[in-house]
C-alpha positions, -999 to 999 in steps of 0.1 A, spaced: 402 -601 188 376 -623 177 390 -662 173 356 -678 172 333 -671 141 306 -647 144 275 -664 136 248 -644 116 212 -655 113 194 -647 80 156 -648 83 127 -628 69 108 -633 102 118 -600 121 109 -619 155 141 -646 146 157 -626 136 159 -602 165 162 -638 189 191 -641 173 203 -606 181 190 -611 219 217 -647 222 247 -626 214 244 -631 176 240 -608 141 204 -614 133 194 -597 98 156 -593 91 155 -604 52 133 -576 30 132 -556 62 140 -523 69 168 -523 93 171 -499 120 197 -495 147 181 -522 175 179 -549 142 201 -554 112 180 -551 78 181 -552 41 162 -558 13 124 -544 21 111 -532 -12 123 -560 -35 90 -576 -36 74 -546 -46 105 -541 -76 104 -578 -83 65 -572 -91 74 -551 -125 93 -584 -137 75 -604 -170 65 -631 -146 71 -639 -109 106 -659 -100 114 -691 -95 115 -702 -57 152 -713 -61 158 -676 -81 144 -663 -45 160 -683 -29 195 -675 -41 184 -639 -40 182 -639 1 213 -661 0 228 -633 -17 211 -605 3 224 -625 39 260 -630 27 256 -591 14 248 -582 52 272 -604 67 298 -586 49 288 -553 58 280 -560 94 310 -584 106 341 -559 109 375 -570 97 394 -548 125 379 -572 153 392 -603 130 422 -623 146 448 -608 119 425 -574 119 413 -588 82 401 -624 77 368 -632 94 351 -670 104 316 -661 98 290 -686 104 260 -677 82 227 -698 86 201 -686 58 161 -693 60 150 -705 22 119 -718 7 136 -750 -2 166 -754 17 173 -795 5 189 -781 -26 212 -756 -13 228 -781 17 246 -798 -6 261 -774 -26 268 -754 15 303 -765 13 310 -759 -27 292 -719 -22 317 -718 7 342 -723 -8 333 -695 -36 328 -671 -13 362 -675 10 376 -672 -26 360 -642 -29 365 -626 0 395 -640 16 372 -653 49 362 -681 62 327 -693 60 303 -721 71 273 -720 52 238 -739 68 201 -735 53 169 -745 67 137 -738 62 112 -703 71 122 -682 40 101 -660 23 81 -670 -4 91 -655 -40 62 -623 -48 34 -634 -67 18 -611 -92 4 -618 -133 22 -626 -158 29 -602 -191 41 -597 -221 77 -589 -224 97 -594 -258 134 -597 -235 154 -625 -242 185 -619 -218 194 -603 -185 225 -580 -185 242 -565 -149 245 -527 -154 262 -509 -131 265 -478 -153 303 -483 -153 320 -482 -189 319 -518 -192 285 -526 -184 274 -491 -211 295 -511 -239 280 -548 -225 240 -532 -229 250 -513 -264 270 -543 -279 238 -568 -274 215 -545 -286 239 -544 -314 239 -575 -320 196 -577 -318 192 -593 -287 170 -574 -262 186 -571 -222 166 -565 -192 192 -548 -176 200 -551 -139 215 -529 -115 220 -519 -77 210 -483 -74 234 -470 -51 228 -428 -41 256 -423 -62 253 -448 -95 216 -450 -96 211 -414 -112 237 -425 -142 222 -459 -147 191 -443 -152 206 -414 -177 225 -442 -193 192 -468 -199 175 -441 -212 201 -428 -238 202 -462 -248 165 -468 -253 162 -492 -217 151 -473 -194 115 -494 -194 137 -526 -194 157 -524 -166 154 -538 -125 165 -515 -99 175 -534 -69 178 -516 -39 196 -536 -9 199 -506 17 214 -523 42 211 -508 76 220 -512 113 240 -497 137 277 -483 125 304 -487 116 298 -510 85 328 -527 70 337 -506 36 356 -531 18 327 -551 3 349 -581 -12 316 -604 -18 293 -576 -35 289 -591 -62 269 -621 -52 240 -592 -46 244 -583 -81 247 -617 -92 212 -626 -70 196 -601 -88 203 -610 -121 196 -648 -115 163 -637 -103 157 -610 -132 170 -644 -157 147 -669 -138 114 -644 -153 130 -647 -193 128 -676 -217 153 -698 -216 181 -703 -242 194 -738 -246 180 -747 -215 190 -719 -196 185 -682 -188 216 -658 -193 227 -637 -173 253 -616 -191 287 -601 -166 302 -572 -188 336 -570 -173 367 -567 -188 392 -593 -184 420 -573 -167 398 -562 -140 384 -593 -138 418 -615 -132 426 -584 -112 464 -595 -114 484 -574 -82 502 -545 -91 527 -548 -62 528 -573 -40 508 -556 -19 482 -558 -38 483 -596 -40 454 -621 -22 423 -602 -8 441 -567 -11 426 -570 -47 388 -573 -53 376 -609 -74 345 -598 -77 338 -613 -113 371 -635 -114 364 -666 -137 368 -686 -109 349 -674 -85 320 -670 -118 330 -711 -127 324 -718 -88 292 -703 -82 281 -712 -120 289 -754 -106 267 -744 -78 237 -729 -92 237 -755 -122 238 -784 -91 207 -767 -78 192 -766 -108 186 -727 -108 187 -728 -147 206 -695 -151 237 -691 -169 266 -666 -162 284 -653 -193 311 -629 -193 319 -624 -230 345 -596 -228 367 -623 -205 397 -621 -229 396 -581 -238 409 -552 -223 391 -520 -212 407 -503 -239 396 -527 -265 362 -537 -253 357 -495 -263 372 -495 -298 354 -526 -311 319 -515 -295 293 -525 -321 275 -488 -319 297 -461 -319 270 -443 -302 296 -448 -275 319 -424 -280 288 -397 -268 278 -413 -238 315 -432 -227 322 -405 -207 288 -402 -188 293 -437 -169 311 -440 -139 339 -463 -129 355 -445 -97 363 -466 -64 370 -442 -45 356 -406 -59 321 -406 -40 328 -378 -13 342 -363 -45 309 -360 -69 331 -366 -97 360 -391 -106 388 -391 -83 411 -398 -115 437 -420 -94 424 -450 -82 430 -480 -106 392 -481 -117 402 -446 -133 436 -453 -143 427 -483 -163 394 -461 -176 418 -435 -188 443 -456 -202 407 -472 -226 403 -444 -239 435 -434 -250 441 -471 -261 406 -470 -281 414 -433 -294 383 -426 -280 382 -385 -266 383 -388 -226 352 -361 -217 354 -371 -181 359 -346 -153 382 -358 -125 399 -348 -97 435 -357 -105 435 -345 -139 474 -340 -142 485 -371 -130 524 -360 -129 511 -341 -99 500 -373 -80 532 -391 -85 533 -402 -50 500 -413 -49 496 -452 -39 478 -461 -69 495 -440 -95 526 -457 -80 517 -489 -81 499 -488 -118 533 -473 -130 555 -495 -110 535 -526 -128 535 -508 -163 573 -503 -163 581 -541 -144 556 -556 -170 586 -561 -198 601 -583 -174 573 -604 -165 565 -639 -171 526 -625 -175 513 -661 -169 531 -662 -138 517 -628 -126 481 -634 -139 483 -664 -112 492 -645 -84 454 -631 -87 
């Protein structure tokens, strides 16, 4: 059991990195492809990064191989071998352009991420990072960057600003299984030339750690760097974060769902945390979750284009249907999906899985959701929204 923390080494110098590696530590080879003798993620983003209006900002680039290390640190450092078999002490030491910014904002971004992730981290930069891409500027009429996953949420975020008349660069990981619908999606909304496609792919030797608690800082370091190409709005870029606020608060089912059993990956504290630290570094980029106070269920009936209704059913918000193809139909992504479109009225054209869910009684997460729906009379809901 591990007691000490594992120290990872960041660094888009393949030779440090595999030093590292060699002294009984994680090195990870920033925009490197990893193989199984050296942990790597990120090669290609240069390339991607080159299709942008205008190059980044250093500190955008920056934050993007923050993002990218803490990213591989939580893919390569396994819970099981933590102390309690889930919280890890990692020790992360990231290679930036300009480092002096970033070391004083180490101990805030810390504590953002232990937040996060329900681990314990010590943050420490220094200098060797790689240098943002460089490449001519053009023309581009965008005035916002908008995450887009291709769940429901992010369809209604990129329909409702358009909508409105402003005009998203969307951004998105492209996972194997997402990046086919965020492409269908972009294009049946009119984005598919606006839109970056981040591609992380990780890799080193197995097993990787599935749970992914800090994911979203990759998303997040994407769409600071996507922002940092835009025009500003009141002094700063925006990055729009189109989650609704149930998911977002995340409040525990059961009690075991309470702590780091339940994901924060766009709580609004984690976003105010890491929003105090980028505006201390002076990144310029501001995180905006407008749907904060709606529901799944109403972010769908009060889309500005009800264009929705035809393409609702074409995004994806499974957790745990991948070895499926389709929706799994039980996990709480697809139980508070199905509940938005009966809330919203809206005609549920989604295949899953579990499509009779009095059949899956038993299941933990059909449990649990109806376990908190029939407790929920007899809640303080303050009190509950807390325990998140």
């Amino acid at each position: 059991m591990t007691r000490t923390p594992t120290r990872v080494l960041a660094s888009p110098n393949a030779g440090r990195a595999a030093a590292a590696l060699a002294h009984g530590d994680i090195g990870v080879a920033l925009y490197n492809i990893g193989r199984p003798e050296l942990a790597g993620l990120g090669a290609g983003l240069n390339q991607t990064a080159a299709r942008l209006p205008r190059p980044p900002s250093a500190r955008a680039w920056d934050f993007l191989s923050i993002a990218l290390a803490v990213h591989a640190a939580d893919r390569f450092v396994v819970r099981r071998n933590a102390q309690d078999s889930w919280t890890r002490m990692i020790a992360l030491e990231v290679e930036l352009m300009e480092p002096e910014p970033w070391a004083g904002q180490a101990a805030a971004l810390a504590d953002a991420l232990r937040f996060l992730s329900s681990d314990i981290w010590y943050l420490r930069f220094r200098a060797g990072g790689a240098p943002p891409p460089t490449f001519q500027d053009s023309l581009s009429d965008r005035d916002c960057a908008c995450l887009f996953s291709g769940g429901l949420d992010s369809l209604i975020g990129a329909i409702d600003l358009t909508a409105q008349g402003r005009r998203p660069l969307l951004v998105s990981q492209a996972s194997p299984k997402e990046g086919p619908v965020q492409a269908e999606l972009a294009d049946q909304i009119g984005s598919a030339d606006h839109r970056f496609e981040g591609r992380a792919s990780e890799r080193w030797r197995q097993p990787y750690e599935p749970s992914s608690r800090a994911r979203s800082v990759l998303f997040i370091g994407y769409g600071a760097v996507v922002a940092s190409t835009l025009g500003p709005v009141n002094g700063r870029a925006e990055l729009v974060v189109p989650e609704n606020g149930l998911i977002s608060i995340n409040a525990p089912l059961t009690r075991r769902h309470i702590g780091s059993l339940s994901t924060r990956t766009t709580h609004p504290h984690f976003i105010g945390s890491l929003q105090r630290v980028l505006d201390a570094v002076g990144l310029g980029v501001r995180l905006n979750n407008p749907y904060g106070f709606k529901t799944k269920g109403e972010m769908l009936a009060e889309c500005q284009d009800r264009v929705v209704e035809q393409l609702a059913a074409s995004s994806y918000s499974c957790g745990k249907g991948k070895r499926l193809n389709q929706h799994c139909g039980r996990c709480v992504p697809c139980l508070i999906r199905r509940a938005s479109f009966h809330a919203a009225g809206v005609a549920d054209g989604t295949s899953y899985w579990a499509d009779d869910l009095s059949t899956h009684v038993a299941n933990e997460d059909v449990a649990a959701a109806r376990y908190a729906a029939a407790s929920l009379r007899h809640r303080d809901v303050a009190r509950w929204a807390a325990q998140a």
